[in-house]
C-alpha positions in Angstrom: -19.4 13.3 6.8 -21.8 10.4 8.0 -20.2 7.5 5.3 -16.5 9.1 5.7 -13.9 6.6 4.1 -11.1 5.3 6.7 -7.6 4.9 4.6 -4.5 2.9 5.8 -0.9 3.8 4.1 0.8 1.0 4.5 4.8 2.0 4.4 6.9 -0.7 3.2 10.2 0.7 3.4 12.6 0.9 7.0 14.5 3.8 6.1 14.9 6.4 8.6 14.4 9.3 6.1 12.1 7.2 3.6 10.8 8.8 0.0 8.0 6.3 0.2 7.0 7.0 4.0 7.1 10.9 3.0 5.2 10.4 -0.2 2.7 8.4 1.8 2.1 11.3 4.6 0.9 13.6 1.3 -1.0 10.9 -0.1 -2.9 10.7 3.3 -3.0 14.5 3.1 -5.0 13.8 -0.2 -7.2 11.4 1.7 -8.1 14.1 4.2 -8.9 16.7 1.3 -11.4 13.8 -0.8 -12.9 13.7 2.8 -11.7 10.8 4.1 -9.8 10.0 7.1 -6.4 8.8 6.8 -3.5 6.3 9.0 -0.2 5.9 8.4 0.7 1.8 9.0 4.7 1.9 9.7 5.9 -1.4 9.5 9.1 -0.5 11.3 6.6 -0.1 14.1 5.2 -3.7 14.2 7.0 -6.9 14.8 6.2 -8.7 12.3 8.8 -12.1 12.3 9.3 -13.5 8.8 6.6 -15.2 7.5 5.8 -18.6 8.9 2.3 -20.2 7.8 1.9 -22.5 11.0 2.4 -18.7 13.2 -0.2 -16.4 11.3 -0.8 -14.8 15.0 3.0 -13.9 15.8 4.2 -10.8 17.2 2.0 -7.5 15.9 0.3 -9.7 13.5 -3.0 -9.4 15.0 -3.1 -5.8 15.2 -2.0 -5.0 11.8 -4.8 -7.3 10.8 -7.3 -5.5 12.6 -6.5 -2.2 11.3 -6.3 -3.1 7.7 -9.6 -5.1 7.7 -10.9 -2.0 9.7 -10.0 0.2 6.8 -12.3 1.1 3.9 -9.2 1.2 1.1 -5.8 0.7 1.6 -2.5 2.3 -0.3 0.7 0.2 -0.2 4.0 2.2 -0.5 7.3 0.3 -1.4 10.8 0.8 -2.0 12.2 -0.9 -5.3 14.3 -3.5 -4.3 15.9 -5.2 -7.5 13.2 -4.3 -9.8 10.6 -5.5 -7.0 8.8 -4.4 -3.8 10.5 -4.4 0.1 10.6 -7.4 2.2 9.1 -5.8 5.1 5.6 -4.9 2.8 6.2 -8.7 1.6 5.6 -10.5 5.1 2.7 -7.9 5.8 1.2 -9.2 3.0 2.1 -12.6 3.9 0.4 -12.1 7.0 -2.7 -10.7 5.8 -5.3 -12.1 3.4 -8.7 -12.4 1.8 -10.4 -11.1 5.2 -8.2 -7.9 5.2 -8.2 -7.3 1.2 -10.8 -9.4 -0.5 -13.3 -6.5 -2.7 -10.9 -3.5 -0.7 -10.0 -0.5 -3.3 -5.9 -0.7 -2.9 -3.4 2.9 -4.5 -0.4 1.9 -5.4 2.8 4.1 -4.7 6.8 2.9 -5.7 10.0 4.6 -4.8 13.0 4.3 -7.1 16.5 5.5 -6.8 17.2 4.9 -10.5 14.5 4.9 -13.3 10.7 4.4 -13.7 9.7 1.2 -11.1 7.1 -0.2 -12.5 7.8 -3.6 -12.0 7.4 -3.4 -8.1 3.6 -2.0 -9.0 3.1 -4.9 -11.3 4.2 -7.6 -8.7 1.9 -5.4 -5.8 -0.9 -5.7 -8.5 -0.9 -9.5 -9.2 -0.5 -10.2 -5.3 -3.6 -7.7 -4.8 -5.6 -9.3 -7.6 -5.3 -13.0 -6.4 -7.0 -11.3 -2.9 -9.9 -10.2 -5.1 -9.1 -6.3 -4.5 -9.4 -3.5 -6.7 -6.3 -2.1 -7.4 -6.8 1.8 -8.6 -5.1 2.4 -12.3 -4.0 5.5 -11.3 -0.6 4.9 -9.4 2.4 6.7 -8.7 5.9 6.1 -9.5 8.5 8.0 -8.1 11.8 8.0 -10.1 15.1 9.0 -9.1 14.3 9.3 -5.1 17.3 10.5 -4.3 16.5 14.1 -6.1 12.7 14.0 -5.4 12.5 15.2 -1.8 14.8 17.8 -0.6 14.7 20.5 2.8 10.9 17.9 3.6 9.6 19.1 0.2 9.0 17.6 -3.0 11.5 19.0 -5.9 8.5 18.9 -8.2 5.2 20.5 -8.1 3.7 18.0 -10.8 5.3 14.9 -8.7 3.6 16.2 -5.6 0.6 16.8 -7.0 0.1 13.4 -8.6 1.0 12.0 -5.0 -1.9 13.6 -3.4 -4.2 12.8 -6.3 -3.8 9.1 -5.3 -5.2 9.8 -1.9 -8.0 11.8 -3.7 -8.7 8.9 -6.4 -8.2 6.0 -3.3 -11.1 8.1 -1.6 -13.1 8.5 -4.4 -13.4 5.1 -5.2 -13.0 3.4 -1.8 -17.0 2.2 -1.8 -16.3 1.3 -5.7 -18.6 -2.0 -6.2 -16.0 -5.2 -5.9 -15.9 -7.1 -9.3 -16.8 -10.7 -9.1 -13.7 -12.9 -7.6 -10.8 -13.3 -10.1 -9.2 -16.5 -11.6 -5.7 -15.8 -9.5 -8.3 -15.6 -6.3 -9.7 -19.2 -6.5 -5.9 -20.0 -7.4 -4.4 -18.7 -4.5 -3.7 -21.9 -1.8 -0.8 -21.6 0.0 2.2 -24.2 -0.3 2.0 -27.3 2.1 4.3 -27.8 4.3 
């Protein structure tokens, strides 16, 4: 395929045996159906120091730059961390900005042990619209982690299923025409120090 879409999962969680880095390794397999091509980005991988605006080059910085504003659409995949996403997917963000995300189609994936974690996608959509990026509506929410993968399978057909439909959808729109740049966008100027 001569225009083939290049996708980064970006796995926010640390966890040896992660729900969100699993779910992420189907969504790519989703990617590779829709004909893309498909990375997984573990931050447990980089060394990425917390965030520090005066060192925007530290540690792995660089090259996790490079590969995200090499990629065509990006999927972010978080733990729920008090009703909000990891720390880890926090200071990548941090790190990264308008040059890695600005008019990029983002997927949006959330890991829950308890119920329905939506407000971690919310939070992931508000940072992702002040970078002017198009954030898919379809998303996936996985409740109750604890019960959803079992033996390296998914418990549930349907839960699978959606999983890899957000690789599909994150294909299939990754060349989607960007919108012009958003309120949040012109809004977003980091604190002085």
């Amino acid at each position: 395929m001569a225009n083939q879409p290049h996708v980064v999962a970006i796995c926010g969680s640390l966890g040896e045996e992660s729900v969100t880095r699993f779910a992420l390794e189907h969504a790519l397999v989703g990617v590779e159906r829709a004909g893309g091509t498909g990375e997984l980005l573990d931050l447990r991988g980089f060394d990425l120091p917390q965030f520090d605006p005066g060192e925007r080059e530290a540690g792995d910085v660089p090259e996790l730059k490079r590969r995200v504003r090499a990629a065509d659409a990006v999927v972010l995949g978080t733990p729920v961390y008090h009703g909000s996403y990891s720390s880890p997917l926090k200071a990548a963000l941090d790190y990264c900005g308008f040059d890695e995300f600005e008019g990029k189609t983002v997927g949006l994936l959330a890991v829950a042990g308890g119920r329905f974690p939506v407000t971690a996608m919310d939070h992931l959509r508000s940072v992702c619209r002040a970078l002017d990026a198009w954030v898919l509506p379809y998303e996936v929410a996985i409740p109750r982690s604890h019960s959803a993968v079992m033996d390296g399978a998914f418990t549930d057909e349907e839960l699978e299923n959606r999983v890899v439909t957000l690789g599909r959808q994150i294909v299939r729109y990754s060349h989607i025409e960007p919108c012009p740049p958003s309120f949040e966008s012109g809004e977003n100027i980091g604190a002085a120090d």
